[in-house]
N, C-alpha and C positions, 0 to 999 in steps of 0.2 A: 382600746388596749395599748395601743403604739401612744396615745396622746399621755405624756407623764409629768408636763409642765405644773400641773398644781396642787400637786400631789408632795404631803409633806415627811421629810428624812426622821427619823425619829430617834436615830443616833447621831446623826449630824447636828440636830439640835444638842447632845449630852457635849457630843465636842468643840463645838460653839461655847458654850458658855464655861468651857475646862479652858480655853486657848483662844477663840476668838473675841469673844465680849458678845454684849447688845448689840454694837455697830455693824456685824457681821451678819444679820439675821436674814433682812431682806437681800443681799448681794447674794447669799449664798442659796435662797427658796427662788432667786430666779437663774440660779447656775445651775438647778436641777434637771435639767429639759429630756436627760438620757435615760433609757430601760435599762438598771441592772441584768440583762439575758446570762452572759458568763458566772455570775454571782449564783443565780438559780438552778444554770446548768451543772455547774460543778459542785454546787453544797445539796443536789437532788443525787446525784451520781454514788457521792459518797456515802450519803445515807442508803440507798440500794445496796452498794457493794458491803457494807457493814453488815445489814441485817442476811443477807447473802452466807455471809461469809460466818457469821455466829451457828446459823440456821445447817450450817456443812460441818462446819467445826467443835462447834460448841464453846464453855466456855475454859479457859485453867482457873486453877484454883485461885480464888483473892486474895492481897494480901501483897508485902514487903520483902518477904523471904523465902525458903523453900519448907514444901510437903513433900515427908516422907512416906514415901508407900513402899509394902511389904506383899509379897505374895508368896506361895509355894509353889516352885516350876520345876518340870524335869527340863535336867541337866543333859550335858552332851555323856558325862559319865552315866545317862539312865538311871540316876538316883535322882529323887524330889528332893529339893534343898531351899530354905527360906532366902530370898535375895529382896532385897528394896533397894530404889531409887531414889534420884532426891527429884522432885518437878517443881521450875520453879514458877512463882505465884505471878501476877498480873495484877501489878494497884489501879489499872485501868480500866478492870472489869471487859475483860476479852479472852480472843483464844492466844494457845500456848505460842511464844515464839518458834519452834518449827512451823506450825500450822501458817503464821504471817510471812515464814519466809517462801512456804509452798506458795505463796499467796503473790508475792513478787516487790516483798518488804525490803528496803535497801540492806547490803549484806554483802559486802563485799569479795569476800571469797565465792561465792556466785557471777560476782562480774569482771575476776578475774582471777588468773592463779598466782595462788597466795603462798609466798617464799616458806615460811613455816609450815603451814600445813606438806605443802609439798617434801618438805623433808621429813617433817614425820612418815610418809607416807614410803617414800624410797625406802628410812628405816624398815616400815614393816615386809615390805618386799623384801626385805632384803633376806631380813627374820622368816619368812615365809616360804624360803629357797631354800632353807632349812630344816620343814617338815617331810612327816612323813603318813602314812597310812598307821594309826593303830588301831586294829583288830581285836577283839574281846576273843578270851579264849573262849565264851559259853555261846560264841556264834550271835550273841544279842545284836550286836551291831557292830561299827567301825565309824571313826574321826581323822581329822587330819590335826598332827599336833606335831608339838613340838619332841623329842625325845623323854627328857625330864616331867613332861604331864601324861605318859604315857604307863601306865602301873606296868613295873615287869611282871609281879605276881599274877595280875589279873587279865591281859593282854602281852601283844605282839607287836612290837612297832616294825614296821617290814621299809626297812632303807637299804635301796640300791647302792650298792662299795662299789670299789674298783674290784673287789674277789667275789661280787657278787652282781655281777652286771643286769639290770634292764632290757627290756625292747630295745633294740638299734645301738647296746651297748654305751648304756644310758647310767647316769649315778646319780642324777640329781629324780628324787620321787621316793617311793611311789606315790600315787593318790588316789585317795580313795573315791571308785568308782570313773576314773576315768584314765584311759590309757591309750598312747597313738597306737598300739598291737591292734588295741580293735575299733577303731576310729574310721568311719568311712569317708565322711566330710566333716574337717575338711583329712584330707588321707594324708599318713607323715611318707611323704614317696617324693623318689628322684628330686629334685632342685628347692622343695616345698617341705623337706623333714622337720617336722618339730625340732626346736633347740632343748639340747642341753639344759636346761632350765625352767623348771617347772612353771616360774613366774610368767614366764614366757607364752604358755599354753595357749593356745586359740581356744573359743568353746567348742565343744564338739556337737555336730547339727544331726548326725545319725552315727548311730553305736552297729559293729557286730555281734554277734553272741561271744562270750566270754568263754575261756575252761575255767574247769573247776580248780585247775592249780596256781590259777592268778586269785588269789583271795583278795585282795583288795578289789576286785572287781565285782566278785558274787557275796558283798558283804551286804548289809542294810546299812546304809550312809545315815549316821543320827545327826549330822551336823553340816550346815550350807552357812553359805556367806549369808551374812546381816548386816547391813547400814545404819547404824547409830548417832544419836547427837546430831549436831550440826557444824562439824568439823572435817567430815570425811572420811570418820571412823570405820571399819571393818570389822567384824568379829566371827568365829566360827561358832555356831549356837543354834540352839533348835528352835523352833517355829514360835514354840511356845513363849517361850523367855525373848528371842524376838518382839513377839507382837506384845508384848509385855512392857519392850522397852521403847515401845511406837515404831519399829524399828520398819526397814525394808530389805525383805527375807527374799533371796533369788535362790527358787528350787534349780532353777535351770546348771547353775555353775559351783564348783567343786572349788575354787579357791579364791580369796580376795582380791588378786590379782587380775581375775578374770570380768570384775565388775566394777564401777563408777560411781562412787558412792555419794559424790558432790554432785553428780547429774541426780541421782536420788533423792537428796534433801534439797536443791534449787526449784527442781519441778519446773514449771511453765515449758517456755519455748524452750527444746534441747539444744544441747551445743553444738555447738557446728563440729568441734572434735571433742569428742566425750571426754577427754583427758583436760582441755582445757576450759575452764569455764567462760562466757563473754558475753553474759545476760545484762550489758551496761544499760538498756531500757529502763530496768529496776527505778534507777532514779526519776521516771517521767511514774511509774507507776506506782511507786510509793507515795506517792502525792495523794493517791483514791483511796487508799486503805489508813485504815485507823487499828490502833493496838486497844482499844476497847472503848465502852460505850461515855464515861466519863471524856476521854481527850474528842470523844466524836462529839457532845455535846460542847465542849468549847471551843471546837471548829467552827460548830454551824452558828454559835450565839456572835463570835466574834464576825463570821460572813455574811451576817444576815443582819447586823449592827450595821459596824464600822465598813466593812467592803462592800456593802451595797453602796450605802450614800454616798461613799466617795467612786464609785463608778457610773451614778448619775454624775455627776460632775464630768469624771474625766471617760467616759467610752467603754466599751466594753471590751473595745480592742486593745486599748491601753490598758486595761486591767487585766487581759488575758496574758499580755507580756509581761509584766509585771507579775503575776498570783505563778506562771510557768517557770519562766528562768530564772525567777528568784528561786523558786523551790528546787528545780534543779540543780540548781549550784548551791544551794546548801545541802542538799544528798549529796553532792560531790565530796566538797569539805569535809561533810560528816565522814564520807568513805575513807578520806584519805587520814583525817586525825584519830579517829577509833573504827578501824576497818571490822575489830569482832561484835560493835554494839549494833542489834537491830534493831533496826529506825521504820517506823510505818505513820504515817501523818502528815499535813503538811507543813512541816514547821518553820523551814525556811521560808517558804508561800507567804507564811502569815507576816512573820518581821518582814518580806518586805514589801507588804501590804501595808506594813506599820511605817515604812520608809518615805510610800507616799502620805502617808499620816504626818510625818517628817515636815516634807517639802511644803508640801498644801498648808500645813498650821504655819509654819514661818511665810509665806506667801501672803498668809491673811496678816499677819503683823509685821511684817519687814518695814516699815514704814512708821510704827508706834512702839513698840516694846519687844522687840528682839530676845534681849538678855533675858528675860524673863522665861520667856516660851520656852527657850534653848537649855533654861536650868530644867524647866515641869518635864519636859521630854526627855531632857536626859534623869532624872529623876524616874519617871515610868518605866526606861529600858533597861535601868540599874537594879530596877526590883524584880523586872521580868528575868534580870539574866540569872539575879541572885534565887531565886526559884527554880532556873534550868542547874545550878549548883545542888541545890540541897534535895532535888528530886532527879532521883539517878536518871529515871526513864524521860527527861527532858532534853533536848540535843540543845547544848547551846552554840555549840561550833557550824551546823544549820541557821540557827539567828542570827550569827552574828557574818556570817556570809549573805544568808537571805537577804539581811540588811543593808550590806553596803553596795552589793548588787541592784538593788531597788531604788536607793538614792541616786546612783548612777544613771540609772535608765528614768528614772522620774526625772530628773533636771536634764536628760537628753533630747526627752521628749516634750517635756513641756518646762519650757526654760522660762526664768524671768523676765520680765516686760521691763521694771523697774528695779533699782539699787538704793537702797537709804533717798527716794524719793527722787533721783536720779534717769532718766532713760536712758537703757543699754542701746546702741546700737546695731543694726540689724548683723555687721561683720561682729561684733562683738557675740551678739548672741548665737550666731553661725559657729563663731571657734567654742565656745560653750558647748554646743549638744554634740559638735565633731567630737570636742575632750571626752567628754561625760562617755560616748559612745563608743569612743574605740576602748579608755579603759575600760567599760562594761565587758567589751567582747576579750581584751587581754588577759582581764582577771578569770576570767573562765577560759580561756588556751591554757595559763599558764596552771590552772587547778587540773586540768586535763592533762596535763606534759605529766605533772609528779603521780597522777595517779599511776599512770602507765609508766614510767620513763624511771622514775625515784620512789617506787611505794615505802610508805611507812607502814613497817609490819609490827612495830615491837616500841612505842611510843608511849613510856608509862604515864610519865609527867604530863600527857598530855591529857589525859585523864582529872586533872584536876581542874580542870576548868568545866568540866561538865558535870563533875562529881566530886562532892568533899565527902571522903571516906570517914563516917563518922561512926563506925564500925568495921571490924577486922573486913568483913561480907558485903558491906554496904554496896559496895560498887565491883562489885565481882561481874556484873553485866558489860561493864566498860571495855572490857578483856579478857579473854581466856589464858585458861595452860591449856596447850597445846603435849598432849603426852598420849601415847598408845593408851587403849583398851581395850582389857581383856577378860575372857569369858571364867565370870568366877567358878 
């Protein structure tokens, strides 16, 4: 099993005669001597977590664009009313983008707080210190709303004035169903009193009995926070229309302020403070997951090709550095040039796996035909890029980091012997892998400084190199609006 010396590459043969010639045949069936392990490892891994992950989720719908779905739900107003959404499709044959980002798909606003989001989100706070308790006259139920969505005809909206004081001489409420008057823990007492401000509310962990003349208390509450989309949206909604909208419905708590709605759609490991997100792992674990069964099959065709033979070459360990930090740093990149596209795959991985493709092909000719090599390879990566263009759901800002990170760490590691027929020198070849290595480790500091340090939240143009809108819609994945939503 361990003996692999005679055993023949079967893609290294297709790349031999694309780039190295005849001459190449024997030199390179006796350079084979190593077990692809890491090759097996990680293209076994990701085929598991795929079928895993379909098997939990199922799949969205196929396709380029979006399906619209219609249903009839009751409303927080207790009338049935037609609402449809739009869900968007998957040309990858997979599950929905929420589903991948539950899953720990790169996604920025998960692994860190995201300046837009966050101000919409203070908006709706803000907007939400605003509401009040409205009560149906026919006793059906009670919501928390705004004044203007509250029927005078048909309800009560019940808000605390200054001539019309609250508990503890309160103006900012009421809400429905929940009140510090009868709140046991945590108690609004001595140094501990609830603020002024609804937004503010702790959740309440045990209630006392109510009277009957706080109404907003002894109401039936038709409507709880909901977590929607994948923005960090809130809404006040019923269970129904909820789970309707995939949504995550907290019976527990009476106002959107009181719940996390980016801990809700990140899922995995929780945040260390629920307000801020710092799931930066994302990028080592988007490497395993795939957005569906098409990009998983030209994972495994391309690792099971080209990155095996060239890890019999060069180790497994070298290939594990190489297939990791490249793909890491291209999740980076991706994070910081389109922080709202989700990315699951390993894309960066693969260019620059394509990088030691790079090195290794000019390696086999540096000494015969150069220019040549150098036109076919760049030739190959000009089509690959032009394909991560016209296919939105391709990252190329991932490749093209994957890739020069891989060049870096390939010529760090395993540096030239010879120059145009030339011997380098052992000091020569020494300041070669020190260069090659330290920019390896600066280019990833300094991808790391801007994510945190400088984020780009709002980077249109930068969009176009990953996507040519070749439609109003086309590349609506690239980017969001960022804009409240509300419960129609």
């Amino acid at each position: 099993m361990f003996d692999n010396s005679d055993r023949h590459a079967v893609g290294m043969g297709l790349l031999e005669r694309m780039f190295g010639g005849s001459k190449r045949s024997e030199e390179a069936k006796k350079e084979r001597t190593k077990r692809p392990y890491f090759t097996y490892w990680v293209t076994c891994i990701q085929v598991v977590i795929f079928f895993v992950t379909v098997a939990t989720y199922g799949f969205a719908p196929v396709g380029l664009d979006v399906k619209e779905v219609t249903a009839e739900i009751r409303m927080t107003s207790l009338s049935i009313e037609q609402v449809s959404i739009k869900d968007k499709r998957n040309m990858w044959v997979g599950p929905r983008q929420s589903d991948l980002i539950h899953l720990g798909a790169k996604y920025t606003p998960c692994m860190r707080p995201d300046p837009r989001i966050e101000a919409v989100l203070a908006a709706d706070r803000a907007e939400e210190s605003q509401t009040a308790c409205c009560i149906y006259n026919d006793n059906s139920g009670c919501v928390q709303t705004l004044e203007k969505d509250c029927s005078p005809t048909l309800s009560t909206w019940l808000k605390w004035t200054p001539s019309k004081l609250g508990y503890q001489n309160r103006t900012s409420g009421s809400v429905c169903g929940e009140d510090p008057k009868y709140c046991a823990s945590p108690a609004s007492t001595g140094s501990f009193i609830w603020k002024d401000d609804i937004t503010e509310w702790p959740l309440c962990d045990s209630e006392l009995n109510a009277t009957a003349s706080d109404h907003h208390m002894m109401c039936e509450v038709v409507g709880r926070p909901c977590c929607v989309g994948i923005q960090g949206e809130c809404i006040i909604s019923t269970r129904e229309y909820c789970d309707f909208r995939r949504g995550y419905f907290h019976e527990e708590a009476s106002l959107c302020s009181q719940v996390y709605c980016m801990k809700d759609i990140c899922g995995m490991i929780t945040f260390s403070d629920p307000a801020k997100p710092d799931q930066f792992y994302r990028l080592f674990f988007s490497l395993f997951l795939h957005a569906g069964l098409l990009q998983l099959a030209i994972t495994v065709f391309l690792q099971m090709t080209v990155m095996r033979d060239f890890e019999k070459v060069t180790g497994w360990w070298f290939m594990a550095i190489v297939y990791l930090f490249g793909g890491v740093a291209g999740s980076l990149a991706s994070a910081i040039f389109i922080p709202y596209h989700v990315e699951a795959g390993p894309s960066g991985s693969q260019f620059a796996v394509l990088a030691v493709v790079f090195v290794e092909v000019l390696r086999w000719n540096k000494d015969r035909a150069p220019g040549a090599t150098v036109a076919k390879l760049f030739i190959v990566f000009g089509i690959l890029f032009f394909l991560g263009m016209i296919l939105s759901d391709i990252d190329n800002f991932a490749h093209l980091f994957g890739l020069l990170f891989g060049i870096l760490v390939c010529f760090g590691f395993r540096p030239y012997l010879t120059v145009c027929g030339a011997p380098v020198s052992d000091i020569g070849r020494l300041v070669g892998v020190a260069v090659c290595l330290l920019l390896a480790v600066a280019l990833f500091a300094i991808l790391v400084m801007v994510f945190y340090l400088a984020p780009v939240s709002n980077c249109h143009n930068c969009m176009y190199f990953n996507c040519i809108p070749f439609t109003s819609t086309y590349c609506d994945d690239q980017d969001v609006s960022i804009r409240n939503v509300t419960d129609a």
